[in-house]
N, C-alpha and C positions, 0 to 999 in steps of 0.2 A: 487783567483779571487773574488773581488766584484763585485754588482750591485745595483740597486736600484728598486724595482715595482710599476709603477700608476695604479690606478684604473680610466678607463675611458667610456665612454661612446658611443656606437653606435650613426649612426643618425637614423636608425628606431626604438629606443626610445627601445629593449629591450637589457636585460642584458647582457655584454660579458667583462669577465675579463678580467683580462690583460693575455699573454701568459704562461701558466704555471700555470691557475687558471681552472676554468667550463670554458666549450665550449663555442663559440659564438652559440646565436638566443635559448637560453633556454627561454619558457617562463615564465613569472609569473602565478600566480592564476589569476590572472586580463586579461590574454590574451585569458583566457578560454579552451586552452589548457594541454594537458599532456605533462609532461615535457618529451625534447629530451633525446634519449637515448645516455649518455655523451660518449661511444663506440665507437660511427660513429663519434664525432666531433674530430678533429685534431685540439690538444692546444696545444703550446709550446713546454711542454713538450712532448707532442708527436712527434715535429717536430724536435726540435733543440736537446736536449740531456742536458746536465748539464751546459756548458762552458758558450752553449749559452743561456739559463735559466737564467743564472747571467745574462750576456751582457744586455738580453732585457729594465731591470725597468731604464737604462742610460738613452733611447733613445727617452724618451718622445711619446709611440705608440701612436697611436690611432688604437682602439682594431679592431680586424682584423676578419672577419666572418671564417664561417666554412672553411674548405680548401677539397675541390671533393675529392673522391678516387685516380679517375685517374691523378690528378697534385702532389698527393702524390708521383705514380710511378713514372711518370714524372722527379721530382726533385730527389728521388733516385737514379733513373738511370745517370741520370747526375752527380749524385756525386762518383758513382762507379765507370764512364766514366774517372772523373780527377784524382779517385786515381791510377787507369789504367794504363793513362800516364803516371802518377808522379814514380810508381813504379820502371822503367829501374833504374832511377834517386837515386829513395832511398832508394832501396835494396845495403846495400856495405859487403861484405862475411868477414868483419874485424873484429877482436875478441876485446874480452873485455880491460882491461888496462895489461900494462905489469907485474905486481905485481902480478896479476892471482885475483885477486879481480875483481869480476864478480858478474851481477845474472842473474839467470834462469830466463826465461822467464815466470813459476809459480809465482815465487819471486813477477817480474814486474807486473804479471796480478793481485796479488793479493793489494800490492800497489795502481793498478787503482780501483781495487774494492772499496777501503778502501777510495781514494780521491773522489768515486762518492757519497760513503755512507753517512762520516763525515761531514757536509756541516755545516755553523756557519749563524743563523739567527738575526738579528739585527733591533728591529723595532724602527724607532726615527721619531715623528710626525707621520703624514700619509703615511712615507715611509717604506719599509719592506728590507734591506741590504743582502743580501747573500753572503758571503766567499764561496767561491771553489778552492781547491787545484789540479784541475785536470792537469795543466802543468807541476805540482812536477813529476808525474811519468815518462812524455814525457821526460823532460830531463835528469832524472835520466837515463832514459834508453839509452839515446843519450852518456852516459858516462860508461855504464857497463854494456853492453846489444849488442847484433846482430842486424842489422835492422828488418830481418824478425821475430826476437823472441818480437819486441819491436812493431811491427802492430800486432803478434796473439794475446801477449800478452793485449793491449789495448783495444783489440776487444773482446776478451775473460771477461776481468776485468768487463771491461761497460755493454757488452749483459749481465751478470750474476746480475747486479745491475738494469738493465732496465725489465730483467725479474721475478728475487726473489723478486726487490723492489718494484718497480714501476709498475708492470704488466701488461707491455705492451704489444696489441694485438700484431700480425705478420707485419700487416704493419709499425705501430711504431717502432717495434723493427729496421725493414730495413732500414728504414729511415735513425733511428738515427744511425744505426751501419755504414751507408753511410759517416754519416759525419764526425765520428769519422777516418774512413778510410781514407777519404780523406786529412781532419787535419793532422793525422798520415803521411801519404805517403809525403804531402807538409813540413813540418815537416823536414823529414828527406832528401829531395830532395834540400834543401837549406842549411842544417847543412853539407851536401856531397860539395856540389859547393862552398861551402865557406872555405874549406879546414877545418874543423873541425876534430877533434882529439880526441879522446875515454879520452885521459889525463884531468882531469880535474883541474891540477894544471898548466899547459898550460897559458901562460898572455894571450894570444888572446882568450881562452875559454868560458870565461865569454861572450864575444861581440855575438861570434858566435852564440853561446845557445841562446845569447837573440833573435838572429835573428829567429834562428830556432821557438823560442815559439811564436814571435811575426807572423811567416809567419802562424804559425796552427790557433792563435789566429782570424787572417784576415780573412783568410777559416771559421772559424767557425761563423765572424761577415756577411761574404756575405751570410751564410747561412740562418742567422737571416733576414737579408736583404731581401731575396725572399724569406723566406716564409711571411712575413711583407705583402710585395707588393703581392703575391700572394692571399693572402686573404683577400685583398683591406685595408690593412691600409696604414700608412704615419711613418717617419723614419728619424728622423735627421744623417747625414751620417757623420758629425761633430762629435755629441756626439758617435759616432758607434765607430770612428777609435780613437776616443780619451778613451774610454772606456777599448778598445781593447790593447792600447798600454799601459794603466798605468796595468792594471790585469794580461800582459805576462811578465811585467816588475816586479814585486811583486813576482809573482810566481817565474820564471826564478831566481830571488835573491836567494829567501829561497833553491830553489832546489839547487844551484850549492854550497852553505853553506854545505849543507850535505853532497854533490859531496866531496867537500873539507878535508869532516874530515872523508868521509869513506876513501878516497884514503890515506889523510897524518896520521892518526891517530885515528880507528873505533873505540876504545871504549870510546873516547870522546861523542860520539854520545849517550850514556846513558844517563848522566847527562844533553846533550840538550835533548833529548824526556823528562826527568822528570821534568826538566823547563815549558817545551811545555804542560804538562800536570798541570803543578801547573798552567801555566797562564791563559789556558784554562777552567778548574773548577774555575780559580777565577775569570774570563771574564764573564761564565755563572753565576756563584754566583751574580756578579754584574748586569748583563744585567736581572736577576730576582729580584734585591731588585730594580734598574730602573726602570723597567714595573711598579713593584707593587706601587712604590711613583708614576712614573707619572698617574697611576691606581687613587693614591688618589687625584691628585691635578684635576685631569679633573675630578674626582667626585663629586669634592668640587666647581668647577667651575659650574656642570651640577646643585649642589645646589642654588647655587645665582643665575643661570639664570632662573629657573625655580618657585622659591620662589615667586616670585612679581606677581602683580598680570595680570592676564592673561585671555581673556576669550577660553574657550572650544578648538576650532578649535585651536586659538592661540597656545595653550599648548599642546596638540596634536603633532602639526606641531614642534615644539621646543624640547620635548621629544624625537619622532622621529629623525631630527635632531641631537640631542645630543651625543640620545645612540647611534647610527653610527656612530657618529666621535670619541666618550670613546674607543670605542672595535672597529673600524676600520672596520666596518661592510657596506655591499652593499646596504643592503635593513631592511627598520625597518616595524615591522608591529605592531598595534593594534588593536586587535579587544574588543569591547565595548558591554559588556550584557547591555540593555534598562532594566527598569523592565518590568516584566508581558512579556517578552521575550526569547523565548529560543534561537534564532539564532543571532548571535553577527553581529553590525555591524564591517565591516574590514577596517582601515583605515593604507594607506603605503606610503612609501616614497622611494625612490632610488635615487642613486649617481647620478648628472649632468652629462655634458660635462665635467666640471671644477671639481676639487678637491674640491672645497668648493661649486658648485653647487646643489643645489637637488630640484627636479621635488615637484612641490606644491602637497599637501597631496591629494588624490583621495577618492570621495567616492561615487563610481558608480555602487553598490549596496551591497547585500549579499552574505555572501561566511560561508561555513562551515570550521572550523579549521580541522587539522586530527584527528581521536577521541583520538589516543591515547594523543595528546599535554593534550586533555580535561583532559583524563584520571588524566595522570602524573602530570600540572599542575595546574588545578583544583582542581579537586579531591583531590588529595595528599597535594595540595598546599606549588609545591618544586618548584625548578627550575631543567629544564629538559635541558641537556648535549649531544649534538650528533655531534661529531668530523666528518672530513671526512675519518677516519680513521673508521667508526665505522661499524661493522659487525653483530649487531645485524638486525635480517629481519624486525621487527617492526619499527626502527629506519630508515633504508635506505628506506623503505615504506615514510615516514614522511619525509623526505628531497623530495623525488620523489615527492611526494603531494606537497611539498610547493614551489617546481622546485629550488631547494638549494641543496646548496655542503656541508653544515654543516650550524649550527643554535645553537639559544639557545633562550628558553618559560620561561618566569617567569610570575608566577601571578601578577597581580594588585590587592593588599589586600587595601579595604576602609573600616572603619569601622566595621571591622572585620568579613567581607564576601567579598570574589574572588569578581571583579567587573568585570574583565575583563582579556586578557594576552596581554603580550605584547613577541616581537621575534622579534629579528635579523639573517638577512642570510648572509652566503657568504663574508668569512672572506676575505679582499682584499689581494692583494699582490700574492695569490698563494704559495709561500714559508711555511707557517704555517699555523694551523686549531686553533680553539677554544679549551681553556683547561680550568682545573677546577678554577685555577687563576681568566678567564675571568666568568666564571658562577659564583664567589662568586661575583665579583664586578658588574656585571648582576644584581645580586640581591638585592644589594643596591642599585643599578641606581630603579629598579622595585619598590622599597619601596619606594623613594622619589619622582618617578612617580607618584604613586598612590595619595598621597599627593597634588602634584602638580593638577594633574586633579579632583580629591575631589573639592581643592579649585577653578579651573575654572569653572568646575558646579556652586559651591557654587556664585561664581561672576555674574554667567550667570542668575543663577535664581534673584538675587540682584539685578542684570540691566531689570532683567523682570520686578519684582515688582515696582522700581523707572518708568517703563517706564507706567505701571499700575497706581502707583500715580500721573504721570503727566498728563496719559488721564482723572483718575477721576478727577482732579485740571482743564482739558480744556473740559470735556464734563459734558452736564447734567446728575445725575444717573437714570432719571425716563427713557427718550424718548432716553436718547444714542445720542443726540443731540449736535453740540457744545455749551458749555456757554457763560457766556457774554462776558468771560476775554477771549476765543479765538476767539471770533468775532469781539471784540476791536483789537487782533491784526492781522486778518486777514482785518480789514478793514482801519486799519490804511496802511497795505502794500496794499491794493488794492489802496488807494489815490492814483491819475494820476497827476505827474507834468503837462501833456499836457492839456490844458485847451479844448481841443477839443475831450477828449476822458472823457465821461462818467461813472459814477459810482452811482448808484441808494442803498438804503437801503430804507425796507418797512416794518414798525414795526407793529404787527397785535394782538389784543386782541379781544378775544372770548367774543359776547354776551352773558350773561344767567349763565359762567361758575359759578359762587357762587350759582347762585339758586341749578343749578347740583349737584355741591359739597355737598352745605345742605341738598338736597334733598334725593340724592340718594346713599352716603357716597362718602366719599372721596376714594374709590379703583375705585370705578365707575366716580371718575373725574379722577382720576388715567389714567385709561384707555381710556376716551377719551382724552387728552391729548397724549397719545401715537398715539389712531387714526388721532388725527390732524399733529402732528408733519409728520408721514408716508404718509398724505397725500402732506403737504405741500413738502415734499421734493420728492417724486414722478412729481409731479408738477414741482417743479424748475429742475430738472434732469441731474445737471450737470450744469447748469448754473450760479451756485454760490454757495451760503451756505446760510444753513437754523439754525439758533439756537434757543433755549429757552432761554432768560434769567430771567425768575422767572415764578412764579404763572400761569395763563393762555396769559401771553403773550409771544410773538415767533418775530426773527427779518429776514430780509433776506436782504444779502449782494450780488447782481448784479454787475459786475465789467465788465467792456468792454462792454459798451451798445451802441447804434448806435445814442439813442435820450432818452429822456424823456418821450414818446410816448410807448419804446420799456418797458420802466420800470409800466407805468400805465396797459399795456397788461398786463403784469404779474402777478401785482396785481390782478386784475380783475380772471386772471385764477386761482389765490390763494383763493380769496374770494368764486368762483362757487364751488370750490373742498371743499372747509369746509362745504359749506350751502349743499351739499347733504346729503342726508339723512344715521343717522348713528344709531348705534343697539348697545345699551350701555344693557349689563345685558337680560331683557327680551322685554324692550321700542325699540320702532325707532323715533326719534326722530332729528327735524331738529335746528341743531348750527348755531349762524349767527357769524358773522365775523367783525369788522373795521380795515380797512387796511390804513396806512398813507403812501404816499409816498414823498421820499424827492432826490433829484437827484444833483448831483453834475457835474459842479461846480455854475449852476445857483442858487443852495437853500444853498451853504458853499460848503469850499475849504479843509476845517478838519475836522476829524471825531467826534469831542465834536458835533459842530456845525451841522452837516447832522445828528447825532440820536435826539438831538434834536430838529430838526425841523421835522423830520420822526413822533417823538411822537405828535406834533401840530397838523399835518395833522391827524393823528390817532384820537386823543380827535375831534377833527373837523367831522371827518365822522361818530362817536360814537354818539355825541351829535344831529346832524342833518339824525344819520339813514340813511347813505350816501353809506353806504358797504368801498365805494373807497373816496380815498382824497388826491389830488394833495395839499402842501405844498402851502398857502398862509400866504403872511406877513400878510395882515390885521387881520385875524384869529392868527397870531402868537402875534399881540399885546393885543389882550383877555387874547388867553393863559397864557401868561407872568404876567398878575394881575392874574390869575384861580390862578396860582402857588405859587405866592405871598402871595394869599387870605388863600391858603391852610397851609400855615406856620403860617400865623395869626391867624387863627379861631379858635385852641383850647387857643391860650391868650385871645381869642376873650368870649369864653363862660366860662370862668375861674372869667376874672375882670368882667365881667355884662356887656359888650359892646352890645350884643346881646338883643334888647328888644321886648316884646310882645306884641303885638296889636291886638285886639278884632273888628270883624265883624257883626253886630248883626243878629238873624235869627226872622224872626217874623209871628204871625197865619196872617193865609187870611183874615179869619173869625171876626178878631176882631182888628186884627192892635198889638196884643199883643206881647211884645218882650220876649221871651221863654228860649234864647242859645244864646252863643254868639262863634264865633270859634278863637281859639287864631292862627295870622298868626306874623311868625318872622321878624324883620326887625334889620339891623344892622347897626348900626352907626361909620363908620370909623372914625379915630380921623384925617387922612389925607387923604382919600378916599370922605369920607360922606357918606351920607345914599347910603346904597348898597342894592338891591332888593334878595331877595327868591330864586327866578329864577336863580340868580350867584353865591350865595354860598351855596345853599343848595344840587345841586351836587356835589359841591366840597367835603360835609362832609358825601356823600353817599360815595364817590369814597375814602375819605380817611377813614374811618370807624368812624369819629367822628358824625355820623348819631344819636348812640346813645345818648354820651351826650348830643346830641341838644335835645333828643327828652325827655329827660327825665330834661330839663331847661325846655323846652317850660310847661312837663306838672307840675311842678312844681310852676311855676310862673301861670298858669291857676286855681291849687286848690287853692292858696294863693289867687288869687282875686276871687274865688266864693266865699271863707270865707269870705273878705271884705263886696262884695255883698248881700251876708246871712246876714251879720252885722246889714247891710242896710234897709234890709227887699225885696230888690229884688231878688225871687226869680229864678234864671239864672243857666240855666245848662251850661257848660264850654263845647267844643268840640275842641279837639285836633286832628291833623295827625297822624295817626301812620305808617310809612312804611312799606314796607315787610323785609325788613333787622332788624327792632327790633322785628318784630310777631314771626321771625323766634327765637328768645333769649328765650330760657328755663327759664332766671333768671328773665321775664319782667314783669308777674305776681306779683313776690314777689317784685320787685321795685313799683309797682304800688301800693300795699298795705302799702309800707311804706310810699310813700308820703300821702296818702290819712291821715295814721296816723300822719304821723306829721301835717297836716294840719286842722286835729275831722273835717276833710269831709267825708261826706258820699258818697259809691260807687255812687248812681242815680246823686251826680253832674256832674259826669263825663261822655261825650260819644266820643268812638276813633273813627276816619273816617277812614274806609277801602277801596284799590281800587280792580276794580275787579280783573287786572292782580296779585297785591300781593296775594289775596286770591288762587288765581287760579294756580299758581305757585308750589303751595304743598296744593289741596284743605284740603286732609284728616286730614295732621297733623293742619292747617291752622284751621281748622273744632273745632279740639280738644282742640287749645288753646283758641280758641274764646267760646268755651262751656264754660270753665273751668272761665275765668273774667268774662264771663254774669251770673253765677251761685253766683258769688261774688257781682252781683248786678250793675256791669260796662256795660255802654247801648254801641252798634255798632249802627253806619251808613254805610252803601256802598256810597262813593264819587263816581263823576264822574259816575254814571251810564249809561251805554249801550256805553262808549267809549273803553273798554277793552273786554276781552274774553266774551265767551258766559256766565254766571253763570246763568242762568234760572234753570239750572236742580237742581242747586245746592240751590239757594235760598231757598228754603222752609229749608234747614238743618241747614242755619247758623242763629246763633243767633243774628240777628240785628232787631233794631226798626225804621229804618229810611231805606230811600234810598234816594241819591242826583241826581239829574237829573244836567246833564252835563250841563256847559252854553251855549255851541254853541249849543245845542238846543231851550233852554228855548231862547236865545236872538234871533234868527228865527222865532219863533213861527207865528209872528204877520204876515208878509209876506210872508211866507212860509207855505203853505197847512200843508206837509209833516213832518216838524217840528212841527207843529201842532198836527197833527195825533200822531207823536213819543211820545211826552209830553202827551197828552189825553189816549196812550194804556198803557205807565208808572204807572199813575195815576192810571187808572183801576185794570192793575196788582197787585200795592202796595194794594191797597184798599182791591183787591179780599184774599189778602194775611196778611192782618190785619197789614200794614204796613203802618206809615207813609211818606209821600212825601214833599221833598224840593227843592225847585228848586231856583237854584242856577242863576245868573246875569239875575235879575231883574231889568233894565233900564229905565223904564216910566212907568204908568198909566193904558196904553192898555195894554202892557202882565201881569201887576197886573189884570188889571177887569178880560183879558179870563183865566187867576191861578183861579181865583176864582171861575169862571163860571164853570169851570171842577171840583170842589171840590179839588184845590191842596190844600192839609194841611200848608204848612208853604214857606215861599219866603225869598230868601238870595241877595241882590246884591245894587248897586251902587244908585238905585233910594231909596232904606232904608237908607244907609249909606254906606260911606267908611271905610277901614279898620282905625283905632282911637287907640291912645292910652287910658289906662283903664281909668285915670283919666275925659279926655274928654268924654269917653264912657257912665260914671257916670252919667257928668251934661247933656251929651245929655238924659240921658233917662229919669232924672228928669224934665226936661223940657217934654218931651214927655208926661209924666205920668199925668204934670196937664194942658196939652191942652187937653190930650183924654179924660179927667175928666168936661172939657166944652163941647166938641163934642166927641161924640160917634159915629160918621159917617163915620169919615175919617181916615186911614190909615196917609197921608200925609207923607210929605219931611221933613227928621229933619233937 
């Protein structure tokens, strides 16, 4: 008899071999359960016996649950019930053949023993083949045998094979001794009625016999049948009777063969058993060098698929996978040491529905291995062998634990430390257990495992790091902010075809941050930059995205806005949350803000065109001290020259385009012209004369502050030397901003020009304002000691229009102080400008400083300058700002009218 075994699948998702495997409803480790005691479960083999053991792998089951105690009885009895019957029928008191060639009913019983014992296993693909000769005996017996000596004998042969071998409880044993009974009885109940004859040389003999094996064979397929249905599975009754008749058909052959040569000629029958025994050793010789090549080729397979590259989980699942389908195995597991870990995690897989189905990998928490796998495993770093054949107490502990019928652990070696095991359970088919065969090649599967998952980590951490390079390539590394390249493409996808849905960008740069930075080092702008960024994005909270794209400016992207209205609120919330007050190091100190905004699709319909005009409105609310600033064209066509002018203006101070022109400063007291202050003007070659006021923030903002400042004072010594030449002598006064005071190197530039020009420090005086002093007083303090020590005079410009410096005044070294013009041009109408200029006055005086004051416009604020003792007057009723050449002949002229009149100041 052959058959075939599937491995399938419950639908409550736990394990249940096919008939003649473990019990139905064992759990896994994963059910949290102790595994059932395989005792009480009625499989297969406990139901059916041998015959039907083969029959079952035809018939396409679906695995069948436990079967109750009491349908056990049940079925028994019924089947004792039809050998009952069948008995009158199949008992016939007729002897052996007439030749006296007979056997005992010993004989027979031991025959049945010997067809239950010898059974031929066959595994091809997923499928596991079984040979059973058990209707060799039936009909031998049906040809040289008694009926009755031919049911003790069967029933004897079997129980001593289901008891010595298979060791089967009391119930099982009844069971199965049922159905052999019944076989038996039906059997011989149809070999009587069909006129069958002990002759085995008989031409009708063959037919009959066949009938005979085929009727036991039907009895033992119905048997299969309910226990099937009994324990709710399904049964094709196709494959059952077709199963049934080709296996009683095979059998029946070979037996009446024997029949044949015992009767015509018994010692023929040596030379067939030693046939039978060469084909059979060379059947299994073969079906062992099969296993072990199709061993190699699904090994070689498990290499290619598992080589490429794969991440983690991937390979995991695949390994899994694999090693169950190489070794034919139920369930695969891994479990995985983390480092700095001692409990693994477990990750498993088990057979589908389908033969080629399996339940995606699980990993729904922790589970301990059994110590000894660790033991053996681990420790030892073998592979660990446990048949279900296997008697040691340690070992049936360790199946019990893993709720398996047999198994096999092999280490994961990486890097030449255990990293983890991997195990298979629960050999399919039922018909055979795991042998040393399947443990060597276990072990190679285990080694290229290790390999395999090595390299998934190794890809996983590779795809971490790439995914690491790509954040640092789209965020900023200070604020963890996006950058500009993912805010370009985050707002390039936020663009709205619909021209009715808005999208605002508000590009925002920090007041003051350079003074910070220089001030108070760059970790401490560090950090507030961090503070700002936290704050800004607290602020928009989901509303968009906030990025840095360089230095202290930061942009935000508004997408789905309701108006333009919605996007100016924002700002405005953006601006309030900067300007509160922030705690940089040991300071609190309050940051101001310019926010530009630009909204689409009224301000641009693409993203070049909305940052740029974002930035407009920026420089717009910068410039005018605005905080906020909605995008206007007409400010956009400034801009547009700002931008322009910013590209030109180092050609600009390179070729001489830049020229300098001279202010004159002169006493109250005597009309005398003293200083003169150099103010730039530049002359575009297609622009024209461009004013002060328009590019000389351009070259704050681009840092070409300093070379302007260091032309301007350049061209200022070069014409005191003229001046000296001349015999007039004119002190030169220059600007100096807070952006060059703050230059460690401006000293040493000052002293070179001075030498290249054999001017002496006293022609020189720099205008300081109060905010640049005031900005960093101490260091501010230190540099202005260090040029006044060198004999370079200070002014304070713009007085009483900046911070308080009173406290400070007396420490810095200057000799002048300039009085603001919107005071001095007040004065004459104005009380209180009055007052301001007269307390000035006093102050300097009281402080041994001289006073200028600055736009002087007529006659009457000259007489009350003078009436107050101011020292020296600057402004438009003296002169306008003049080139030096002009500057010359006006003061030559001046020199020989005050040389007629000594009286008058006058209009030059």
């Amino acid at each position: 008899m052959t058959a075939t075994e599937h491995d399938r699948r419950a639908g409550s998702g736990q394990r249940i071999t096919a008939l003649g495997t473990a019990g139905s409803g064992v759990p896994t480790p994963h059910d949290g359960a102790a595994p059932a005691d395989r005792s009480d479960v009625t499989s297969a083999e406990s139901g059916i016996g041998s015959r039907a053991r083969a029959l079952l792998p035809w018939l396409g089951v679906v695995r069948p649950r436990p079967l109750p105690a009491h349908r056990t009885i049940a079925l028994s009895a019924i089947l004792i019930l039809i050998g009952t019957v069948l008995t009158p029928y199949a008992l016939d008191p007729g002897s052996a053949s007439s030749t006296g060639l007979a056997m005992t009913w010993w004989q027979l019983a031991v025959v049945s023993g010997l067809a239950g014992v010898f059974v031929f296993h066959v595994e091809i693909n997923s499928e596991a083949h079984t040979f059973s000769l058990s209707e060799v005996p039936l009909v031998l017996g049906l040809f040289f045998c008694q009926p009755r000596d031919i049911v003790l004998a069967r029933l004897l042969g079997e129980a001593l094979v289901l008891v010595l071998v298979e060791r089967q409880t009391s119930a099982k044993l009844v069971f199965n001794l049922a159905v052999f009974f019944a076989e038996t009885t039906g059997a011989l109940a149809v070999f009587r009625l069909l006129g069958g004859r002990h002759d085995a040389l008989a031409a009708e003999a063959g037919l009959v016999a066949l009938g005979a094996a085929a009727t036991a064979a039907l009895l033992g397929a119905l048997s299969v049948w309910t226990v099937i249905r009994v324990h709710g599975g399904r049964v094709d009754a196709r494959q059952l009777v077709t199963a049934s008749a080709v296996t009683a058909t095979g059998n029946t052959s070979l037996a009446l063969v024997a029949a044949v040569l015992l009767r015509a000629d018994p010692p023929a029958l040596a030379p067939l058993a030693v046939i039978a025994g060469v084909v059979v050793a060379g059947y299994r010789g073969y079906t062992r060098m099969a296993k072990r090549y199709a061993g190699l080729e699904m090994l070689y397979q498990f290499v290619q698929i598992t080589s490429g590259p794969q991440r983690p989980d991937e390979t995991l699942q695949r390994v899994q996978d694999e090693a169950r389908r190489l070794l034919r195995a139920d369930r695969a597991l891994i479990a995985l040491y983390h480092p700095g870990e001692d409990t693994p995690w477990l990750f498993q897989t088990t057979t589908g529905q389908d033969d080629d189905a399996a339940v995606s990998t699980s990993r729904d928490g922790r589970h301990t291995l059994p110590e000894q796998v660790c033991q053996e495993v681990l420790g030892a770093g073998q592979t660990l062998l446990i048949p279900r054949t296997a008697e040691n107490a340690g070992h049936r502990a360790v199946l019990q634990q893993l709720g398996a019928q047999d198994c096999i652990a092999a280490p994961l070696v990486s890097g030449g430390r255990a990293s983890g095991v991997i195990v298979i359970c629960d050999r399919l088919g039922g018909v055979s257990t795991f042998d040393a065969e399947d443990a060597r090649l276990f072990a190679t599967l285990a080694s290229q495992a290790a390999i395999a998952l090595e390299n998934g980590r190794l890809i996983d951490r590779l795809q971490e790091q790439v995914q690491a390079r790509e954040h640092e390539a789209k965020h900023d590394a200070l604020t963890g902010l996006p950058n500009r390249s993912l805010f370009a493409d985050r707002l390039a996808s936020a663009m709205p075809p619909d021209p009715l849905c808005f999208v605002g960008v508000l590009l925002m740069d920090l007041d003051g941050f350079k003074e910070v930075n220089d001030t108070l080092g760059h970790h401490i702008g560090d950090d507030l930059l961090c503070q700002v960024g936290q704050r800004v994005s607290a602020c928009v909270a989901g509303r968009g995205t906030v990025a840095r794209l360089g230095g202290d400016e930061f942009a935000i992207l508004l997408p789905n806005l309701d108006d333009e209205d919605a996007a100016v609120r924002i700002a405005h919330e953006i601006n309030d949350a900067v300007r509160a007050p922030v705690t940089l190091a040991t300071l609190t100190m309050e940051i101001g803000a310019s926010v530009g905004v630009a909204v689409s699709p009224q301000h641009g319909d693409d993203p070049s065109t909305l940052l740029q005009r974002a930035d407009v409105a920026m420089y717009t609310a910068k410039r005018g001290q605005l905080g906020v600033s909605v995008y206007d064209p007409t400010a956009d066509q400034n801009s547009q020259l700002q931008l322009q002018l910013a590209g030109e203006l180092r050609t600009a101070i390179a070729s001489r385009q830049i020229e300098v022109w001279y202010q004159p400063i002169a006493r109250c007291s005597d009309g005398q012209v003293v200083a003169a202050e150099a103010l730039v003007r530049w002359d575009h070659p297609d622009l024209g004369r461009i004013g002060p006021d328009q590019f000389v923030p351009i070259a704050e903002r681009s840092g070409l502050i300093h070379e302007l400042t260091v032309y301007v004072t350049d061209h200022a010594l070069a014409q005191a030397r003229v001046w000296r030449d001349l015999g007039m002598d004119l002190t030169v006064n220059v600007n100096l901003p807070p952006q060059v005071l703050r230059d460690l190197d401006w000293p040493a530039k000052v002293t070179a020009l001075l030498r290249k020009h054999s001017a002496a420090p006293n022609w020189l005086t720099f205008e300081v304002t109060e905010s640049g002093i005031m900005s960093d007083p101490e260091n501010m303090i230190r540099m202005l000691d260090d040029m006044a020590a060198a004999g370079i005079s200070f002014a304070i410009d713009d007085f009483g229009t900046g911070y308080s410096s009173l406290a400070y005044l007396q420490q810095l070294p200057v000799s002048k102080v300039k009085i603001d013009r919107s005071f001095v041009m007040g004065m004459v109408g104005d009380p209180a400008n009055a007052s301001i200029v007269r307390s000035v006055v006093d102050l300097a005086r009281s402080l041994g400083l001289d006073v200028v004051a600055e736009g002087v416009e007529d006659q009457r604020t000259l007489d009350l300058l003078t009436s107050i003792d101011c020292g020296f007057v600057q402004g438009y009723y003296l002169s306008r700002p003049i080139p030096a050449i002009e500057l010359t002949e006006w003061m030559t002229l001046r020199t020989s009218r005050q040389a007629a009149s000594r009286h008058t100041v006058g209009v030059g």
